[in-house]
MIPAGU-154578 format. One record per atom (N, C-alpha, C, O): x, y, z. Coordinates in steps of 0.001 Angstrom, whole numbers, plus 500000, padded with zeros to 6 digits. Layout:
N
XYZ...
END
This chain:
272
500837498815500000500000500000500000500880501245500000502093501326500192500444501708499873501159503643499821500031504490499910498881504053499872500426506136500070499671506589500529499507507921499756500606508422499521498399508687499265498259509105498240497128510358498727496299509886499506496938511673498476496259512739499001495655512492500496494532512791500901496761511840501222496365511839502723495596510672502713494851510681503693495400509257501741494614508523501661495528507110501477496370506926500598495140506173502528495809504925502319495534503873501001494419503355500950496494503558499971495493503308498822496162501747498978497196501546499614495527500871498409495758499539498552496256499041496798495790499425495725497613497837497159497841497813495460496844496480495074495730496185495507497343496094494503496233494498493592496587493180494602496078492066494722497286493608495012497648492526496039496621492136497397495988491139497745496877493704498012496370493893499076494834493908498774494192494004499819494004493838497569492893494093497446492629492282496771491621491577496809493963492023496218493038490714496278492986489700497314492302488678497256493972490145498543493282489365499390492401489263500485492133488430501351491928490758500045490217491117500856489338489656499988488824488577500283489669490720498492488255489992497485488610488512497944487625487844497629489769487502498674489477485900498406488627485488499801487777484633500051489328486584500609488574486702502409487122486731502118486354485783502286486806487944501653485501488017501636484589486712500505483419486422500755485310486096499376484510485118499113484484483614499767483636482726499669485503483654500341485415483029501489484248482944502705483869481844503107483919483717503041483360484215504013481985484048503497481076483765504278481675484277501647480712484437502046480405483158500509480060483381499349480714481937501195480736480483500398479515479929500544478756479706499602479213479619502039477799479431502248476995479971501119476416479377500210477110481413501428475663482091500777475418481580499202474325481596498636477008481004498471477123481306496841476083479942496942474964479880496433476879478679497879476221477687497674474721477424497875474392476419497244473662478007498566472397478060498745472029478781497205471081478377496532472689479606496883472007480498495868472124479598494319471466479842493307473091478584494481473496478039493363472529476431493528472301475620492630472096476365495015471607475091494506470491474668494036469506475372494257470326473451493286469367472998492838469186471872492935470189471247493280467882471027492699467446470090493181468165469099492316468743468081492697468002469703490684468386468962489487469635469434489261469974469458488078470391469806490044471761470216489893472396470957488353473422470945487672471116471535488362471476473098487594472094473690487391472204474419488377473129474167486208473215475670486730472711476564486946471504476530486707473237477787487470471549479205487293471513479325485892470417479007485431472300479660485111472182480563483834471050479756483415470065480416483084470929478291483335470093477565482347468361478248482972467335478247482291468463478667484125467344478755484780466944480257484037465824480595483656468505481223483934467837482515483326467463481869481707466591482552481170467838480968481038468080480492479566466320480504479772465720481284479032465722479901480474464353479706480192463499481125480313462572481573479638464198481623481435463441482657481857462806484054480916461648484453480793463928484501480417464228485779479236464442485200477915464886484139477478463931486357477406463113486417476028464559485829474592464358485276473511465838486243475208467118486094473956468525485568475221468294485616476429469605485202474792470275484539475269470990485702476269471275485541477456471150486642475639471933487776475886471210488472477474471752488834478519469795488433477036469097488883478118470033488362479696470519488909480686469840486615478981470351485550480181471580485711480305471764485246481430472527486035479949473623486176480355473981488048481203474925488261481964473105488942480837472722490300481719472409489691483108472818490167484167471555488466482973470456488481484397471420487359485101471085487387486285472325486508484961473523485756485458474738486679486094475191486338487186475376488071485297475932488908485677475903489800486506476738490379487201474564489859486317474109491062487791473723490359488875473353491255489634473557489257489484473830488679490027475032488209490550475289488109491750475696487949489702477399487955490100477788489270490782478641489222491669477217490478490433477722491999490773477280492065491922478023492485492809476096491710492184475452492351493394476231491372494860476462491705496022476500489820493945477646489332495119478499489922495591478715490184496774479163490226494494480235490757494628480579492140495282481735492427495596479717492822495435479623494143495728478621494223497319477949495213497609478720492940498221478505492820499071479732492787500151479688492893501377480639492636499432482057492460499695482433493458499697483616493317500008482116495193499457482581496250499732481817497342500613481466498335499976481602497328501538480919497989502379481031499573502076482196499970502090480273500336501864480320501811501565479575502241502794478827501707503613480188503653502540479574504765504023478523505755503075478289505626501873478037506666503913477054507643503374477574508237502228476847508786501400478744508166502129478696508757500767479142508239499614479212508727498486479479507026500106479133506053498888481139505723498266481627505297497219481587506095499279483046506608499276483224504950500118482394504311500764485022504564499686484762503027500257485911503417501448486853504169501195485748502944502467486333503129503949487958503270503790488637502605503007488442504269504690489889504379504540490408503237505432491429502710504993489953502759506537490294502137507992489899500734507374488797500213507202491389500240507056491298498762507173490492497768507581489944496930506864490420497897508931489501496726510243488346497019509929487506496190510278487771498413509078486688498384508743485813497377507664484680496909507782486819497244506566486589496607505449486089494865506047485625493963505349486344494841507348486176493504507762485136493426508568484480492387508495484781494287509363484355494331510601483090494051510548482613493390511470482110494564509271480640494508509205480234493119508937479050493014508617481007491870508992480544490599508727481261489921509300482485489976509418480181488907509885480805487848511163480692486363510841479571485856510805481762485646510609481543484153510722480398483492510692479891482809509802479899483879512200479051483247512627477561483377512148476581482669512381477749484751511249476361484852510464475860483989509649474662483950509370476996482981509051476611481701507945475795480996509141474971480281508570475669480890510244474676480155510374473209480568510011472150479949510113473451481592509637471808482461509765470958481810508046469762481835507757472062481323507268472059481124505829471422479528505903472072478501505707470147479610506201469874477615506411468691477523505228467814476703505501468546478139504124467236477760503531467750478896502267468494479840502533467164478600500727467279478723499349466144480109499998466519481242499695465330480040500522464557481107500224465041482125501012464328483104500793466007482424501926466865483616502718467998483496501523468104484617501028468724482730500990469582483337499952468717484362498677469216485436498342467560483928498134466909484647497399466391485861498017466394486867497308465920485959499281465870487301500096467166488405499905467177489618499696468263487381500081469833488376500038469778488860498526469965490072498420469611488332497596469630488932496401468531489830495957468673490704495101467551489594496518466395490721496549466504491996497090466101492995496494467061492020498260467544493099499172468068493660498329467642494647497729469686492754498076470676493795497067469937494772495806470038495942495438469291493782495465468646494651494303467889495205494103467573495216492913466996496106495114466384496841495998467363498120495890467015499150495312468555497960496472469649498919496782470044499447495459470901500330495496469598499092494290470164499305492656469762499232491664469040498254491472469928499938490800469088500485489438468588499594488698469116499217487651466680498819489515466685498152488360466365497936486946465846498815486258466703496652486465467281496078485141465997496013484215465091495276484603465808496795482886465028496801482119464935495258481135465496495186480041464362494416481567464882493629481028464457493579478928465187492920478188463158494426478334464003494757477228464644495897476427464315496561475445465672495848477236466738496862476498467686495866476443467967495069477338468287495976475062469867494829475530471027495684476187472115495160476426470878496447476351472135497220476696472101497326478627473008497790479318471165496916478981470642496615480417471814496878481223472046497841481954472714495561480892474053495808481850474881496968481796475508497371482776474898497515480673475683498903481268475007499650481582475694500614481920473695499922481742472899500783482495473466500703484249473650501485485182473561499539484022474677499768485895475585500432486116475733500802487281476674500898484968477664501209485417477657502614484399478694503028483881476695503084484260477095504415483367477105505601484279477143506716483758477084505519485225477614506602486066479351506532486829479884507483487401480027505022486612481102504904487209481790505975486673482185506829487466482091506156485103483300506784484656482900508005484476483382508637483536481813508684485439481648510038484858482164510905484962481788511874484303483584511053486063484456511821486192485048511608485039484845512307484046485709510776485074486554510102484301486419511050482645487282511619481976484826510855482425484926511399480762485475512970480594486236513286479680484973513937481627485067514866481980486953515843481838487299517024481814487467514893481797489028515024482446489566514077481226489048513128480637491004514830481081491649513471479514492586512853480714493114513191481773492430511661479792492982510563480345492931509672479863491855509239479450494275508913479689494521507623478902493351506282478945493492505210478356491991506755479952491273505502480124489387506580480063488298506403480610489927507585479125488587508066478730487786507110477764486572507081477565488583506494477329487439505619476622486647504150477243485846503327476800487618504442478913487003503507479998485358503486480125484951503635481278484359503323479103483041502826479325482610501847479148483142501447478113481843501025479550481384499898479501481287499113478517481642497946478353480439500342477454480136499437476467481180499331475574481138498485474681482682500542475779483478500570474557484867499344475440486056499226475146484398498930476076485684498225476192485378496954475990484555496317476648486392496322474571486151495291474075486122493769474816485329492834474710487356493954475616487496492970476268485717492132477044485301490982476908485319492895477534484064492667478689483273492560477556483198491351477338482563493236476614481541493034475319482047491618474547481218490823474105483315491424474449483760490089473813483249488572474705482622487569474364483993489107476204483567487935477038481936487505476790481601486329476647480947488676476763479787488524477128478678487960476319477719487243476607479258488707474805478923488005473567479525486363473478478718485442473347480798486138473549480944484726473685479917483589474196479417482636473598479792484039475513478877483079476211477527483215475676476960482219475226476852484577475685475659484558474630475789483497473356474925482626473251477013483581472262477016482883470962477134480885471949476980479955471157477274480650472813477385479283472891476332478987473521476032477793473521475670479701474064473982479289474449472913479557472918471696479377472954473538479932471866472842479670471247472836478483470158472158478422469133473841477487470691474224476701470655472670475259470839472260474318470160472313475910472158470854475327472768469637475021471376468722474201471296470133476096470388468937476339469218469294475308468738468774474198468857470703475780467852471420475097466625471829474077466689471813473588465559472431473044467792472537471735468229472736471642469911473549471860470809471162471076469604471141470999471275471564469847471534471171469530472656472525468592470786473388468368471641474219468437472298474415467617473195474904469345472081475929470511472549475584470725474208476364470839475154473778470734474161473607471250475767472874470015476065471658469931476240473641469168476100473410467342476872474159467143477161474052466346478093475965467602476750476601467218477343477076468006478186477072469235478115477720467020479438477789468443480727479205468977480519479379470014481159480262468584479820481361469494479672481075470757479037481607471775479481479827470840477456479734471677477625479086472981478570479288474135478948478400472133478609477427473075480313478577473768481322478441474866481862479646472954481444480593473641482142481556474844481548482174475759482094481406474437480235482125475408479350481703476686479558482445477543480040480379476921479181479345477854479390479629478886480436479836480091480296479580477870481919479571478418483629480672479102483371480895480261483720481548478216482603483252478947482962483320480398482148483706481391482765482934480498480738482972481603480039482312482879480845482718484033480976481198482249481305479884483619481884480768483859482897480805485083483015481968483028484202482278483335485005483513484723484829483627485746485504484221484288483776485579485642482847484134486649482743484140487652483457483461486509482263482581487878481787481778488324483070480862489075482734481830488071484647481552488342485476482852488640486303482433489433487146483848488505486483485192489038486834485349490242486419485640491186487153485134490316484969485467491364483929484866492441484324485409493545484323483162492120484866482289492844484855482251493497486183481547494473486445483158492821487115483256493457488534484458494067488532484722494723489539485444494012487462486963494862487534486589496214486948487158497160487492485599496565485770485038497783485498484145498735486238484118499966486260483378497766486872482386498559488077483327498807489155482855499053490265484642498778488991485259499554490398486074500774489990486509501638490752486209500711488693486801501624488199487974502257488296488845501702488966488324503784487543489604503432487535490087504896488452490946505726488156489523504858489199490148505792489966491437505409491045491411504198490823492112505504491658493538505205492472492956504854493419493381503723493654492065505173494295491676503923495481491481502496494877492094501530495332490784502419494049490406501528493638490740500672492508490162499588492425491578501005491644492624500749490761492752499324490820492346498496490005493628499078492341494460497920492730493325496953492685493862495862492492491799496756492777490465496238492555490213495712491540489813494556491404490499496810490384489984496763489110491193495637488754490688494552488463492268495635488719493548494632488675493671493490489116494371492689488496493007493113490327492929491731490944491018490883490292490671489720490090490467491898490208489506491301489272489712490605488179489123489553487930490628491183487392490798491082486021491927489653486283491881488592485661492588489907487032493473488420487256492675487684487376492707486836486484491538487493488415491108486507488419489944486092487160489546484941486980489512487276486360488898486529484677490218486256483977489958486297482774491291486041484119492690485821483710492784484058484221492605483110483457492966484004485052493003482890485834491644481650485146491848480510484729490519482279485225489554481368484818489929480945482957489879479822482456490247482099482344490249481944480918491666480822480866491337479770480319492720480834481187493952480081481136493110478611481675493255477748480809492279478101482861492254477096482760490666476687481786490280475525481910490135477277481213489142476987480298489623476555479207489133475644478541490875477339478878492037476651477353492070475318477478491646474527476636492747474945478890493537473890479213491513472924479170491431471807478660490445473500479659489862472289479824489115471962478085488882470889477529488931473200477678487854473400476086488577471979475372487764471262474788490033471501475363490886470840475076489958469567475248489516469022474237489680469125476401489115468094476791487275467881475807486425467005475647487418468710475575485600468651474756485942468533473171485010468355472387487432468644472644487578468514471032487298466950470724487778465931471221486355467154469732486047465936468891484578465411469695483543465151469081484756465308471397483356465181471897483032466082472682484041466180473380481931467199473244481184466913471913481474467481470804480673467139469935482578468489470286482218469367469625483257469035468242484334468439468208482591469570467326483240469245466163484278469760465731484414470810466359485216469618464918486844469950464473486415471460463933487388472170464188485765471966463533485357473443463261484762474139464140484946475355464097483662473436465445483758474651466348484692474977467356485053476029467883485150473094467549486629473797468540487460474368468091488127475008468904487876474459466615489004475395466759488399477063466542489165477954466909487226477411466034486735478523466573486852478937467311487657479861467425485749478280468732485855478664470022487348478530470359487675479316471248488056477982470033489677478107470740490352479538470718490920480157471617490057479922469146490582480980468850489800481996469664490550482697470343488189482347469824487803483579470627488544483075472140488953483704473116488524482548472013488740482344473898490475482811474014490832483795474662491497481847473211492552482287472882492925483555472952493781483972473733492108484450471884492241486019471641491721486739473414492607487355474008490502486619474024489988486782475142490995486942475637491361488114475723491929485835476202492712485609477363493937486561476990494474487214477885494261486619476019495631487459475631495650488818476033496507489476476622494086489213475422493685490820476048493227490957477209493391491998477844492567489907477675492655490176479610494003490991480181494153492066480761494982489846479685496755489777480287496914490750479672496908491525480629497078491470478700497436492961477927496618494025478564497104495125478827495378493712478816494743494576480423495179494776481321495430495872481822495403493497481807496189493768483304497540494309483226497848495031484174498582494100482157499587495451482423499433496718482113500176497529482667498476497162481197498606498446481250497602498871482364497830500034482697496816498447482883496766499202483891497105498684484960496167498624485755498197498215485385499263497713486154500289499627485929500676500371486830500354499728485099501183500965484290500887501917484545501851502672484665499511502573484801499019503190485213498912503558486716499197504549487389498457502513486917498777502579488734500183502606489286500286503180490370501151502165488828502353502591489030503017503662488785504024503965489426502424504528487606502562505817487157502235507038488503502921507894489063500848506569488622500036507117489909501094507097491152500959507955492024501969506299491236502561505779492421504092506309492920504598505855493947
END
């Protein structure tokens, strides 16, 4: 950490090992929210729910956000705590006991989303309706990350479209969605495009920087072992022309994650 207009700022380090504490902490809750009788995933549950694939992959993500953003406690002004012990203090162990039933995890996600702008579900552009107020300083002022908006940064629109184009997969050969590697394929892609989607909603201001950086490692982390598993699905189920497709978007994906994470690695060190 170092310390910056009288303000303790945390680097990618120190912030990613809040973000593993706090998902830690809050494992219970993922697992009630994820389970199912028929051992589901959710997305398939949004796949039925909304009208186009894309919808379902908006309504899987914001869900991921609102997890995720339980993990940062804000004060009245919406400003995130300077005092360390704070970042910890508002959640107790012992509260997972309070987590005994699917219908208090669906309460927790109701709450959250109560607290936040909700989601039109037809507009496709839904998901950045969340975050079009992050960079509004940002546009205001030049800076090497003015073109930091939601919808213009390729990386996160690539992830998101991906997983959209393989659920539509469900249309065009639904054997594709019988077998459960690909089903896992799926979880794993939507999961990079929910990393992605929580390293932009923190944005790029210098408190929070070191956030936006350990996010992005970890849609870094998921895409490197999705290579290594997509490997395991060539020939079954998928045919010698879509795996090497999908190899290549995913391929390209992962390269520009890692070309993400240094330049603004570069940036924050600039700052520093």
């Amino acid at each position: 950490m170092f310390s910056y207009d009288d303000n303790i700022i945390w680097d990618e380090y120190e912030w990613e090992s809040h973000i593993d504490e706090m998902t830690r902490r809050y494992e219970h809750l993922r697992n009630l929210i994820e389970s199912d009788r028929e051992k589901r995933p959710r997305w398939l549950r949004h796949l039925q729910d909304f009208p186009t694939k894309l919808d379902a992959v908006d309504a899987f993500i914001e869900e991921e956000l609102l997890i995720e953003e339980s993990h940062f406690p804000l004060d009245d002004n919406n400003e995130f705590e300077n005092d360390d012990d704070a970042l910890f203090e508002y959640i107790d162990d012992d509260d997972e006991e309070d987590w005994d039933s699917d219908e208090e995890a669906s309460e927790f996600l109701d709450d959250l989303r109560e607290e936040n702008e909700p989601i039109d579900e037809d507009d496709e552009d839904d998901v950045e309706s969340l975050f079009e107020d992050i960079f509004e300083d940002e546009a205001s002022d030049e800076s090497i990350y003015d073109y930091a908006t939601l919808e213009n940064i390729a990386i996160y629109t690539d992830a998101r479209d991906f997983a959209a184009d393989l659920m539509i997969f469900n249309d065009s050969k639904p054997q594709y969605m019988k077998h459960p590697g690909f089903i896992r394929l799926i979880s794993d892609i939507l999961m990079i495009s929910s990393k992605l989607a929580a390293a932009y909603s923190m944005g790029f201001d210098v408190e929070v920087l070191g956030a936006n950086i350990a996010y992005c490692k970890k849609a870094l982390v998921k895409a490197n072992q999705t290579l290594n598993y997509i490997q395991v699905l060539n020939a079954n189920p998928l045919t010698a022309t879509d795996y090497h497709e999908l190899h290549r978007r995913l391929f390209e994906l992962r390269n520009n994650i890692a070309i993400n994470i240094q330049d603004t690695r570069v940036l924050f060190n600039n700052i520093k």
